[in-house]
C-alpha positions as CSV (number, residue, x, y, z in Angstrom):
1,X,102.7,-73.1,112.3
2,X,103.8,-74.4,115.7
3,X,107.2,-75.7,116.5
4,X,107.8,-79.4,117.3
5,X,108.6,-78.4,120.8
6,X,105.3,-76.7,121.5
7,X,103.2,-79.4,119.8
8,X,105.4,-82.1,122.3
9,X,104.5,-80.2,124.9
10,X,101.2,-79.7,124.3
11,X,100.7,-83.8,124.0
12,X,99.9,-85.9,127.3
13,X,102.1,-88.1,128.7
14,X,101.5,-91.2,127.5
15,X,102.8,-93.2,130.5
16,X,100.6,-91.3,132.7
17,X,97.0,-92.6,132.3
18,X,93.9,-90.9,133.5
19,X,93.4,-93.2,136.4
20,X,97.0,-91.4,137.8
21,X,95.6,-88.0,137.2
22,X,92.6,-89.2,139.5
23,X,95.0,-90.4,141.9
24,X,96.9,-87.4,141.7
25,X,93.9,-84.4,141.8
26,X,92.8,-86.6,144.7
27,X,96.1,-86.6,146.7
28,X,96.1,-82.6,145.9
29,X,92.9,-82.1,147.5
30,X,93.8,-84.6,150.3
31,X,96.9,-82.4,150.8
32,X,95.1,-78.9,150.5
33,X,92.2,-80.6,153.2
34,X,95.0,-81.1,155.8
35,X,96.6,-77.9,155.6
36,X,93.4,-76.6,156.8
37,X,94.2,-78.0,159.9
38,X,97.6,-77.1,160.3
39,X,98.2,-73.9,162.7
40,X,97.5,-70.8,161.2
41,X,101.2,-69.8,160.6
42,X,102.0,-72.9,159.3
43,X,99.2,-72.9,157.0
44,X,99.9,-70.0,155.9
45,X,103.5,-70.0,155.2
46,X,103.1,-73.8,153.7
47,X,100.3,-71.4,151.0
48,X,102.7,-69.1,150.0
49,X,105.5,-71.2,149.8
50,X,103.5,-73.7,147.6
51,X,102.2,-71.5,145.6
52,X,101.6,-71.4,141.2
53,X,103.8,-68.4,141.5
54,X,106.0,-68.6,144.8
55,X,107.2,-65.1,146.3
56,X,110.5,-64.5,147.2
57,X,111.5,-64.6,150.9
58,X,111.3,-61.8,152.0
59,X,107.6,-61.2,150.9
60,X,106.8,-64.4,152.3
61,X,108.1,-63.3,155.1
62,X,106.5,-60.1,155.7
63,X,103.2,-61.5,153.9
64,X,103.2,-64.3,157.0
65,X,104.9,-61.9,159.7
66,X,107.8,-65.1,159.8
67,X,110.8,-63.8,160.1
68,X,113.1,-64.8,157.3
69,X,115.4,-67.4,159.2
70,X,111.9,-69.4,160.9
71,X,110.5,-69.9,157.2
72,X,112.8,-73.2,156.9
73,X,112.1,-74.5,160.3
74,X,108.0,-73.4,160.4
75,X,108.2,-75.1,156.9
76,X,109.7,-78.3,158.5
77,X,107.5,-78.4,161.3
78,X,104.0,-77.8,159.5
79,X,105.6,-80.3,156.6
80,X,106.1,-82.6,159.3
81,X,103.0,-82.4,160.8
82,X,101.7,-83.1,157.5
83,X,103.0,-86.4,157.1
84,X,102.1,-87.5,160.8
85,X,98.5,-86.2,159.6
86,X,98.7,-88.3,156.7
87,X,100.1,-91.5,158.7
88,X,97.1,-91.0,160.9
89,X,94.9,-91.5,158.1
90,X,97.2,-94.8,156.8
91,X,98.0,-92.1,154.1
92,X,101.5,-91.9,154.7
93,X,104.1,-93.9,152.5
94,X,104.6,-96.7,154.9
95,X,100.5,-97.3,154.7
């Protein structure tokens, strides 16, 4: 018999309705769209570093051929020009 915790978990949030999870899948796939258009290094750190199962560092690192002290600043950068991309687009928060 399950427990109570894995029969909680397994129940949908019932302050999230399916019209958020809409919004949501579609923000994801905004998201993934325009970091196809980020620089190829920035693309490809902002993959590994978002990843289901995130690698530590220093795979990322040799994975992307970043050295370990630029993955915070080429994450900054390609994060920024994420948002600038989405403010184009009247995405951005302040849209």
């Amino acid at each position: 018999m399950a427990s109570a915790e894995a029969v909680v978990d397994d129940v949908a949030d019932p302050a999230v309705g399916p019209e958020q999870h809409v919004i949501d899948a579609d923000t994801a796939q905004v998201l993934r769209n325009l970091v196809t258009e980020l620089p190829p290094r920035g693309q490809s750190l902002l993959q590994e570093l978002f990843a289901d199962s995130p690698r530590p560092y220093a795979e990322i690192a040799h994975v992307t051929g970043t050295p370990i002290g630029s993955i915070g600043p080429t994450r900054a950068r390609a994060l920024e020009q994420l948002r600038w991309m989405l403010d184009e687009r009247g995405l951005g928060p302040g849209s």
